[in-house]
C-alpha positions in Angstrom: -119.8 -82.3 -44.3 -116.4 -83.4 -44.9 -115.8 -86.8 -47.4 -113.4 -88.9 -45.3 -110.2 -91.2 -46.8 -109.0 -93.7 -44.9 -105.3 -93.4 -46.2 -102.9 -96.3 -45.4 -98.9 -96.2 -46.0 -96.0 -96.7 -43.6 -94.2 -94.0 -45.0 -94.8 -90.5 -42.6 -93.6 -88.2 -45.0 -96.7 -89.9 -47.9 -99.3 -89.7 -44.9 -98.6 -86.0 -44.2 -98.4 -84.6 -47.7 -101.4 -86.5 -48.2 -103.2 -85.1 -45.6 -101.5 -81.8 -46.4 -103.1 -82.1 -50.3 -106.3 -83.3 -49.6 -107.7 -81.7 -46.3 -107.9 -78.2 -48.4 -110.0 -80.2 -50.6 -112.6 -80.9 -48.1 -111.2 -84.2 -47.1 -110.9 -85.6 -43.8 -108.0 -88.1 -44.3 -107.7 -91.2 -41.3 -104.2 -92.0 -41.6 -102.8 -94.8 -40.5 -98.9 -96.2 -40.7 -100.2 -100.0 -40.8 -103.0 -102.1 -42.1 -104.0 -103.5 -38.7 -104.8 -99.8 -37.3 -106.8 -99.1 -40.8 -108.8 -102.2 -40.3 -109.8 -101.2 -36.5 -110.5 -97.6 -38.0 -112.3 -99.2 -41.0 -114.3 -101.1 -38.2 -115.2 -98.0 -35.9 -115.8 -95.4 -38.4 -117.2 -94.3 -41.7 -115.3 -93.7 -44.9 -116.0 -93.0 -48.4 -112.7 -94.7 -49.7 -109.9 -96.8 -48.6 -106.1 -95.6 -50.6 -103.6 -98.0 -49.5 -100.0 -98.6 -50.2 -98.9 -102.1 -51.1 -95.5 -102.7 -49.4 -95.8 -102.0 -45.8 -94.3 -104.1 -42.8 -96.8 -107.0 -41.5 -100.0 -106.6 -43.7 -99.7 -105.2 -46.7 -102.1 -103.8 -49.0 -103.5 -106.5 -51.2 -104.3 -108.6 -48.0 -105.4 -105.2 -46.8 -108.2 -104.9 -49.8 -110.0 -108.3 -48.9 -110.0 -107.9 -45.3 -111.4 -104.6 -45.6 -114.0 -105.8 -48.5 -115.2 -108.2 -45.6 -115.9 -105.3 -43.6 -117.1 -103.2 -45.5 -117.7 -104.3 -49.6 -119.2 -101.0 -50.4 -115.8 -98.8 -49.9 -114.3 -99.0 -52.8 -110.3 -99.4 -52.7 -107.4 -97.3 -54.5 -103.8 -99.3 -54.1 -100.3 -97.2 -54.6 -97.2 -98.1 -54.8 -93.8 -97.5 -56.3 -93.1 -100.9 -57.2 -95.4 -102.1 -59.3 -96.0 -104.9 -62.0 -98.4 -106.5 -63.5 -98.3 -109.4 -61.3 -99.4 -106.8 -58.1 -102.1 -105.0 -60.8 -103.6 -108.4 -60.8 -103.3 -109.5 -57.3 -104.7 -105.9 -56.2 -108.0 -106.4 -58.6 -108.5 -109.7 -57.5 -108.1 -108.7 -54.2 -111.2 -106.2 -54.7 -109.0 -103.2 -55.4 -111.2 -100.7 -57.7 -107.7 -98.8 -59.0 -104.5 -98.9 -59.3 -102.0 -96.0 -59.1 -98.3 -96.0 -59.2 -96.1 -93.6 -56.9 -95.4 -90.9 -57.5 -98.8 -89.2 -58.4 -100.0 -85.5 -57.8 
């Protein structure tokens, strides 16, 4: 049985390496380009982990890690992104985020 990632970033190029890296690893990765989609998905299906990107267009991903925590607290969170401070570490924890991992990573 494949582990499945719901994977969240408006960038199409992240989402397919992404995929690209991790289904050889026996992951199924959900991608979605916005945080609206990944909360329907998040609704509707089972995931093992939630990896989300910060800035995005209309939701981003801090607001992204407590709506999903209402959904589902026991997926644990992972937030990217290239732009990151301490201020957005912080947010992102309080937020429920279990990790924090700046861009770019292998």
């Amino acid at each position: 049985m494949k582990r499945r990632v719901l994977f969240v970033d408006d960038d199409a190029e992240m989402r397919a390496l992404v995929v690209a890296r991790l289904a050889p690893r026996g992951f199924e990765v959900l991608a979605c380009a916005e945080a609206s989609a990944a909360l329907e998905r998040l609704r509707q299906e089972d995931v093992e982990a939630i990896v989300t990107d910060v800035c995005m267009p209309g939701t981003g991903g801090i607001e992204l890690c407590s709506r999903s925590a209402e959904i589902r607290p026991d997926v644990p969170v992972l937030v990217v992104t290239a732009f990151g401070s301490t201020e957005t570490v912080v947010a992102a924890i309080r937020a429920g985020a279990h990790d924090f991992l700046h861009k770019p990573f292998e």
